[in-house]
mmCIF file of the C-alpha atoms, coordinates in Angstrom:
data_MODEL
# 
_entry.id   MODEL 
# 
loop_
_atom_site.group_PDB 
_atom_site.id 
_atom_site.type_symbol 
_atom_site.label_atom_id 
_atom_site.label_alt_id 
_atom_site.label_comp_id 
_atom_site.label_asym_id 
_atom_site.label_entity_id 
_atom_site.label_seq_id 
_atom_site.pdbx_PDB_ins_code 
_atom_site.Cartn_x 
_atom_site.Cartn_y 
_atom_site.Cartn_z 
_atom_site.occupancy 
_atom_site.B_iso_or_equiv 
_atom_site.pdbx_formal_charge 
_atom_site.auth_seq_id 
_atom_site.auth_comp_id 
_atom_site.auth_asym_id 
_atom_site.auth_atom_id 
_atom_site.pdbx_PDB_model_num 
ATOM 1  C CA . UNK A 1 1  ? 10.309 34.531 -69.970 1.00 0.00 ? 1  UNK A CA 1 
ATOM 2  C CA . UNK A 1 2  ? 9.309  37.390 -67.110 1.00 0.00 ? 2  UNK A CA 1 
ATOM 3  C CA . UNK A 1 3  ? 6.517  38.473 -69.898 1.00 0.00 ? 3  UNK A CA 1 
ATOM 4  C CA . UNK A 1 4  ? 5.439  34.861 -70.023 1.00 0.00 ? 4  UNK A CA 1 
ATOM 5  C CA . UNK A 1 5  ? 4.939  34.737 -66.062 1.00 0.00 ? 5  UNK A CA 1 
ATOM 6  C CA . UNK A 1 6  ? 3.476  37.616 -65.610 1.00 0.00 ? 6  UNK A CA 1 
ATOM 7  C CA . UNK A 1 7  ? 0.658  35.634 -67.386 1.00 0.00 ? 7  UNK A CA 1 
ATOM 8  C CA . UNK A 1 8  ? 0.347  33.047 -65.827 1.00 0.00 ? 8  UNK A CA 1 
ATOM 9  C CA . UNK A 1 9  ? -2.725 32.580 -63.126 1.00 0.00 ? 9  UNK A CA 1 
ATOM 10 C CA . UNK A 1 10 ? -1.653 30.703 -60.526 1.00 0.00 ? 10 UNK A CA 1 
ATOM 11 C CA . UNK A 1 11 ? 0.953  28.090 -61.146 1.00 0.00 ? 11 UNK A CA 1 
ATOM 12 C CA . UNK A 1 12 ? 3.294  26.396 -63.267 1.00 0.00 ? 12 UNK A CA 1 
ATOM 13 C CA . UNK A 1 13 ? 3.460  22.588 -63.294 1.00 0.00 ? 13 UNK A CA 1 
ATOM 14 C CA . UNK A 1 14 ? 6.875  20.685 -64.340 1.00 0.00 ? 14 UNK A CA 1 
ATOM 15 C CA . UNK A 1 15 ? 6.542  16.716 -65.015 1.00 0.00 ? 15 UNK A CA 1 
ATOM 16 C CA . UNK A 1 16 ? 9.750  14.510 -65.779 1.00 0.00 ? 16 UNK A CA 1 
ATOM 17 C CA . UNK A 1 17 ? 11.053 11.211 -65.246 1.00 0.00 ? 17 UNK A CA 1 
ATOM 18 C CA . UNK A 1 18 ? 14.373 11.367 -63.676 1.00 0.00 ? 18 UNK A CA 1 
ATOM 19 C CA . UNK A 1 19 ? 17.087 8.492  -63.192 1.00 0.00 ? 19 UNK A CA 1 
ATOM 20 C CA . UNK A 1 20 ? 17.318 8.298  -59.599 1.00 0.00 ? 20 UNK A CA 1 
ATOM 21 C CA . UNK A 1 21 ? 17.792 6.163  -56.626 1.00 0.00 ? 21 UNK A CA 1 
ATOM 22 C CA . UNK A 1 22 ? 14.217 6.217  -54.992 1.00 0.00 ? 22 UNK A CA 1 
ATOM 23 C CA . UNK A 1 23 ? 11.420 8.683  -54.353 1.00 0.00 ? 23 UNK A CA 1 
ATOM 24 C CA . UNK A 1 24 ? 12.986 10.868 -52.203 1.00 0.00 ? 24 UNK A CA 1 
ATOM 25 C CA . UNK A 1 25 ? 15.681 11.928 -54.625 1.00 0.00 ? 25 UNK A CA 1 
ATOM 26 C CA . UNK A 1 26 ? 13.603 12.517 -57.570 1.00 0.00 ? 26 UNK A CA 1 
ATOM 27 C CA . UNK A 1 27 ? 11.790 14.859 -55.003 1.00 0.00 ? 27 UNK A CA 1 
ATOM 28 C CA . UNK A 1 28 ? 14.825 16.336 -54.052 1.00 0.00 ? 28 UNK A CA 1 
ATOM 29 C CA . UNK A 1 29 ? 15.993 16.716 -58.144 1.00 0.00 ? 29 UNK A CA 1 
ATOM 30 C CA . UNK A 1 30 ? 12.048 18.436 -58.936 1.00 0.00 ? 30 UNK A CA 1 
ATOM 31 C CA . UNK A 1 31 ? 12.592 21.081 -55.969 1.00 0.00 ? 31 UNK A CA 1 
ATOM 32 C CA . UNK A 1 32 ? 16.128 21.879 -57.265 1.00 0.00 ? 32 UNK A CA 1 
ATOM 33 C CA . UNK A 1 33 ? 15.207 22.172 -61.150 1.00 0.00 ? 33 UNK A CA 1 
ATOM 34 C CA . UNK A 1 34 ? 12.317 24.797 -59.903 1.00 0.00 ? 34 UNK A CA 1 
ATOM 35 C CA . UNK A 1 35 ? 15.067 26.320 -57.769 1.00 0.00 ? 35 UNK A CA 1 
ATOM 36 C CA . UNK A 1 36 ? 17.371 26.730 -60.543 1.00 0.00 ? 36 UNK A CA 1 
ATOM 37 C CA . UNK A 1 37 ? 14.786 27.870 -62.887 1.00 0.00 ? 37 UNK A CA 1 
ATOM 38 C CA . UNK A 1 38 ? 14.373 30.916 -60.544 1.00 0.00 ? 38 UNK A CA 1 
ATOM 39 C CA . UNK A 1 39 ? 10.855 29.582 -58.697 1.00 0.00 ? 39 UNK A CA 1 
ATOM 40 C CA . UNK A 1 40 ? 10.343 29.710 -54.617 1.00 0.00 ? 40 UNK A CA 1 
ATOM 41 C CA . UNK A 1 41 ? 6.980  28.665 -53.757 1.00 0.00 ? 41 UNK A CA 1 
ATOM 42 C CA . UNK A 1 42 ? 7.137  25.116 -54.628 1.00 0.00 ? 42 UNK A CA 1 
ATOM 43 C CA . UNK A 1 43 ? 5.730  22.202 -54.050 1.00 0.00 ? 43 UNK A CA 1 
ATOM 44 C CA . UNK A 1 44 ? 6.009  18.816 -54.993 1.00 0.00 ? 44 UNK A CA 1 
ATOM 45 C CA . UNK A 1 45 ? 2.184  17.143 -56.628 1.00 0.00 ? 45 UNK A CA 1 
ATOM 46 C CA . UNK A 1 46 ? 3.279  13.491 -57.893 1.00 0.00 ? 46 UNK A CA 1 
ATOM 47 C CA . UNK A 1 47 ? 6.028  11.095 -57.500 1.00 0.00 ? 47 UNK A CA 1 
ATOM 48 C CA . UNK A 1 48 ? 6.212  8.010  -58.075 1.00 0.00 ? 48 UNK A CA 1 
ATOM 49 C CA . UNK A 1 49 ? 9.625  5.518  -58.070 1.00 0.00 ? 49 UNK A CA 1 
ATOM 50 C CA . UNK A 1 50 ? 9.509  3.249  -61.279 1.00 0.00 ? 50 UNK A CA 1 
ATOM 51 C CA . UNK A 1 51 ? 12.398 1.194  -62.297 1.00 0.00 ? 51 UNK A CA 1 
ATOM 52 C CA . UNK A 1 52 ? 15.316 3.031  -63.175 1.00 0.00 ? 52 UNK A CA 1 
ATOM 53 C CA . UNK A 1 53 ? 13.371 6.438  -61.826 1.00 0.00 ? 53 UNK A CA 1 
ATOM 54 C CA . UNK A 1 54 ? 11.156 8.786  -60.579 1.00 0.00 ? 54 UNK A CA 1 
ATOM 55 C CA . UNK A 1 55 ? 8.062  9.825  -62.388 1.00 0.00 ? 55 UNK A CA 1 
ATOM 56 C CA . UNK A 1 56 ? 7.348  14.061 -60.781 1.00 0.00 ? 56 UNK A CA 1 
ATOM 57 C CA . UNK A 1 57 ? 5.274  16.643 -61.141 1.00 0.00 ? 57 UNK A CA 1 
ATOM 58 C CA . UNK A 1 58 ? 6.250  19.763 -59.276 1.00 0.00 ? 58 UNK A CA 1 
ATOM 59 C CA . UNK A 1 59 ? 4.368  23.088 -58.923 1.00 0.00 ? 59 UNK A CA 1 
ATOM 60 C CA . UNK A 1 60 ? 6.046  26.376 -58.863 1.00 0.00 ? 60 UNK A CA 1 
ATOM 61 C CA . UNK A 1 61 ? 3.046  28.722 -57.557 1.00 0.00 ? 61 UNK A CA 1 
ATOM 62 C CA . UNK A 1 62 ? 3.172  32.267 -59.049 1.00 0.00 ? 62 UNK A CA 1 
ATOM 63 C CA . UNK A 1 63 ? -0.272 34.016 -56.927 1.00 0.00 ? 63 UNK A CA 1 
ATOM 64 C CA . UNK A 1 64 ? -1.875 32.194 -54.429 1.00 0.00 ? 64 UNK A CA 1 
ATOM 65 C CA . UNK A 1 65 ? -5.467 33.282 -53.557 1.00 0.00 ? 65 UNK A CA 1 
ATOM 66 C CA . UNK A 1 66 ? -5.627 37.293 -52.726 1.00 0.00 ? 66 UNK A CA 1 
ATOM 67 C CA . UNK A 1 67 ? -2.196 37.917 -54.188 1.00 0.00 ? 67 UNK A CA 1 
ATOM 68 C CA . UNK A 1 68 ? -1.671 40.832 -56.812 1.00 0.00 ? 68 UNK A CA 1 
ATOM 69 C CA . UNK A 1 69 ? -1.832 39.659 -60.018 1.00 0.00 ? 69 UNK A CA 1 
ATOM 70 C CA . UNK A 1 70 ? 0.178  40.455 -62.509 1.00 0.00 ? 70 UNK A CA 1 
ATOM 71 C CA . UNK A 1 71 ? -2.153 39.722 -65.465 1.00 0.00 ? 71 UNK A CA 1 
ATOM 72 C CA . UNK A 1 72 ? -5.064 41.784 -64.214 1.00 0.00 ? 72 UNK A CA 1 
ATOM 73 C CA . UNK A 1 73 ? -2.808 44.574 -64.707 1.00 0.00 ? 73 UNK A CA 1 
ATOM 74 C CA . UNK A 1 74 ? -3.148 44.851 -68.399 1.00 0.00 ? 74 UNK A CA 1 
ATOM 75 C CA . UNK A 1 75 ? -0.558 44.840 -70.606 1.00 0.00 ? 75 UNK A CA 1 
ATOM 76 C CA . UNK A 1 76 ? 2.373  42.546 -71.146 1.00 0.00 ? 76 UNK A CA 1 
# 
C-alpha cells in the first residue's frame, strides 16, 4: 500500500453508505474509517442522510499545494 501512496497526487477519496442514525454519525463513521486506515488530513466532501443511512464521501489529502511530493521523486 505505502508504494501505492506514494503515487498518489493529492488525495484519496472514500464513498460508502453507512447504516447510521443521522448525518452527523455517518460523518463521524467516514473520519474514523480514514483514521483507522492510517490517514490524518481529512476531510469530509458529501453526506447526505437517506433512509436507513448516510451516503459519504471523505477525502484523505496526501500533498496539499507546495508539499514534497513523493511521485516527483522517481521511482516507486
Amino acid at each position: 500500500m505505502e508504494a501505492c501512496l506514494k503515487q498518489v497526487m493529492d488525495a484519496v477519496d472514500i464513498e460508502t453508505f453507512f447504516s447510521c442514525a443521522d448525518e452527523e454519525e455517518g460523518r463521524s463513521l467516514a473520519l474514523a474509517l480514514l483514521e483507522h486506515f492510517g490517514l490524518k488530513d481529512t476531510d469530509i466532501v458529501f453526506v447526505e442522510h437517506a433512509g436507513t443511512g448516510a451516503r459519504v464521501r471523505a477525502r484523505a489529502y496526501l500533498h496539499r499545494a507546495g508539499d514534497e511530493y513523493g511521485w516527483l521523486k522517481g521511482g516507486n
